[in-house]
C-alpha positions in Angstrom: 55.5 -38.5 0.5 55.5 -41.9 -1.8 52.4 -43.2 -2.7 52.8 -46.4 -1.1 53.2 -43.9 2.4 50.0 -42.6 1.7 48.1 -45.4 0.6 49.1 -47.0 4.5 48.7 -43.5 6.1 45.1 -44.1 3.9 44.6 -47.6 5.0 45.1 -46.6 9.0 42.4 -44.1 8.6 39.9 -46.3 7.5 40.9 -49.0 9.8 40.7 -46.4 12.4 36.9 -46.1 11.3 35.8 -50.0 11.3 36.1 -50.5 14.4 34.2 -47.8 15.7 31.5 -49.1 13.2 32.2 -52.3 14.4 31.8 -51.2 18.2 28.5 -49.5 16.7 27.4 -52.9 16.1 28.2 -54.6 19.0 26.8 -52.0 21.3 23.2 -51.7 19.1 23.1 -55.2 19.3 23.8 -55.8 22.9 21.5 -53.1 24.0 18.5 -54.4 21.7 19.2 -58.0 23.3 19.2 -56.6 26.9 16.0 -54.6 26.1 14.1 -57.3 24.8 15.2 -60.2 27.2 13.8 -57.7 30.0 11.1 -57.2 27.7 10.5 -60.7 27.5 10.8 -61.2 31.4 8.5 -58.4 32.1 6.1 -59.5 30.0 5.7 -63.3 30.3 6.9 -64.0 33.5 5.8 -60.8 35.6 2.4 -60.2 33.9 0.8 -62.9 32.0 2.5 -65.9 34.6 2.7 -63.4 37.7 5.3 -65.2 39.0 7.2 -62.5 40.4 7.6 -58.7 40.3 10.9 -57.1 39.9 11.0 -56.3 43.8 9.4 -58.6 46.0 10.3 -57.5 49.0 7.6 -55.5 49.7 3.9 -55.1 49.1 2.1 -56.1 45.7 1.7 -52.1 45.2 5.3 -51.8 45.4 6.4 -54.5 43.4 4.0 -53.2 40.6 5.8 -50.1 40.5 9.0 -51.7 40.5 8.1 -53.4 37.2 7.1 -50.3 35.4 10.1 -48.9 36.1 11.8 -52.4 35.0 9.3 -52.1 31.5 10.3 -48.5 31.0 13.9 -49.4 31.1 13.4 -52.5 28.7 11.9 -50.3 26.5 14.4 -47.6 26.7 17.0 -49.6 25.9 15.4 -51.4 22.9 14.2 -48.1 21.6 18.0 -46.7 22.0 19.3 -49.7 19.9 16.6 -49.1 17.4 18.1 -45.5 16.8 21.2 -46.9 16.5 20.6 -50.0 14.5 18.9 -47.2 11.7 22.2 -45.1 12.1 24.2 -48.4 10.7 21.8 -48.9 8.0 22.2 -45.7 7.1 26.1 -45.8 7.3 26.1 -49.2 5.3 28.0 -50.1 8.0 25.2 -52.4 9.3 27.1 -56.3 10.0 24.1 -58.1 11.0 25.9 -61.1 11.9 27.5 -59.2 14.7 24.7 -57.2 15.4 22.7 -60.3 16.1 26.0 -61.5 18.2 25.6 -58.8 20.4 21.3 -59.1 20.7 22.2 -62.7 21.9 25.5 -61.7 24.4 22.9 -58.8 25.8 20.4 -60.9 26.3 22.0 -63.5 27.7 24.0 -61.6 29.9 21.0 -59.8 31.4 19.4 -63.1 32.1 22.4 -64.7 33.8 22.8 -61.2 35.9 19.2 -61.9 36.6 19.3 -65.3 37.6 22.7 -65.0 39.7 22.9 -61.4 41.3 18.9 -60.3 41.2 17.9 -63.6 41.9 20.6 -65.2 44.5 22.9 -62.3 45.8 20.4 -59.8 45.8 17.4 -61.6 46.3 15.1 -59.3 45.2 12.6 -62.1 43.5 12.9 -65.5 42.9 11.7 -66.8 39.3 8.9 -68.5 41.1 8.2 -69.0 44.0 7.7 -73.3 44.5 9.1 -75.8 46.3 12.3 -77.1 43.7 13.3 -73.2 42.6 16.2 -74.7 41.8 15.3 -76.4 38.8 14.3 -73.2 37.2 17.4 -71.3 38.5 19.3 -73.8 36.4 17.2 -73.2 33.2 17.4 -70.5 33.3 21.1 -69.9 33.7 22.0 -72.5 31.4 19.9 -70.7 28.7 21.6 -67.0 29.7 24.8 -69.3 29.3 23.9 -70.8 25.3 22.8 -67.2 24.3 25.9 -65.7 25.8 27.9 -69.0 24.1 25.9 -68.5 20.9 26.3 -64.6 20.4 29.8 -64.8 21.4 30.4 -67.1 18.1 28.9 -65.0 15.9 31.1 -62.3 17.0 33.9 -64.3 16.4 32.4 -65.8 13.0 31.9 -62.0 11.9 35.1 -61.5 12.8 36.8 -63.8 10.8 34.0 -62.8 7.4 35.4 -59.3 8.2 39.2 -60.2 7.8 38.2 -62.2 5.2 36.9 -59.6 3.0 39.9 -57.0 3.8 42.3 -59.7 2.8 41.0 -60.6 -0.1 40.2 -56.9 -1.2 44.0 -55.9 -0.3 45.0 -58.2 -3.5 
């Protein structure tokens, strides 16, 4: 085998491996975002505002328990992320640029899921319960829809930083 062969057979293997980092990063990120959004929600707008509970389709009791469960999985998930966020650092194969890509496109896809499927499909709360809900529905969504906006161009912008760096260190 030339040395030029291996030196591609070299460079598939280690392409092979970024993007399984790069996955790494994405996924850490997203679940960190989804975890604290629902964090977030639990916190401010189920216990300090007590707008709604998670399930409100039932009695106070009932919709308690619904948001423990709701905080346990919010804290799960961030917890998970956390584990895997120290696994990059630990790699060096931390890209925080697409890490905090992903935080944003997890969190802002669990709020618009929220505010579309929990919310309207499902029904299972509203985000308060007044007269013009549907001034908050569209706050709401149209912030889920910035993050979402805003974490997908940092994907994209890590992206490009990544190809960027293998380019220039091919020559």
């Amino acid at each position: 085998m030339t040395a030029r062969m291996a030196e591609r057979k070299q460079d598939r293997r280690e392409n092979r491996s970024i993007p399984d980092d790069s996955r790494r990063n994405l996924g850490s990120g997203v679940l960190f975002g989804l975890g604290l959004v629902g964090f977030i929600d639990e916190t401010v707008f189920h216990q300090l505002l007590h707008w709604h509970h998670f399930y409100d389709k039932s009695t106070s009791d009932i919709g308690l328990l619904s948001d423990g469960f709701f905080h346990a999985f919010s804290w799960f998930a961030t917890i998970w992320a956390l584990f895997l966020f120290a696994e990059l650092r630990g790699r060096k194969t931390l890209v925080l640029k697409r890490w905090w890509g992903g935080v944003l496109l997890g969190g802002g896809g669990f709020q618009l899921y929220d505010g579309t499927i929990q919310h309207k499909l499902m029904r299972l709360h509203q985000i308060r319960y007044v007269e013009h809900v549907i001034i908050y529905d569209i706050v709401w969504n149209v912030i889920a829809v910035a993050m979402i906006l805003a974490g997908y161009m940092l994907i994209l912008y890590a992206r490009q930083e990544l190809s960027s760096e293998r380019r220039n260190s091919a020559l």
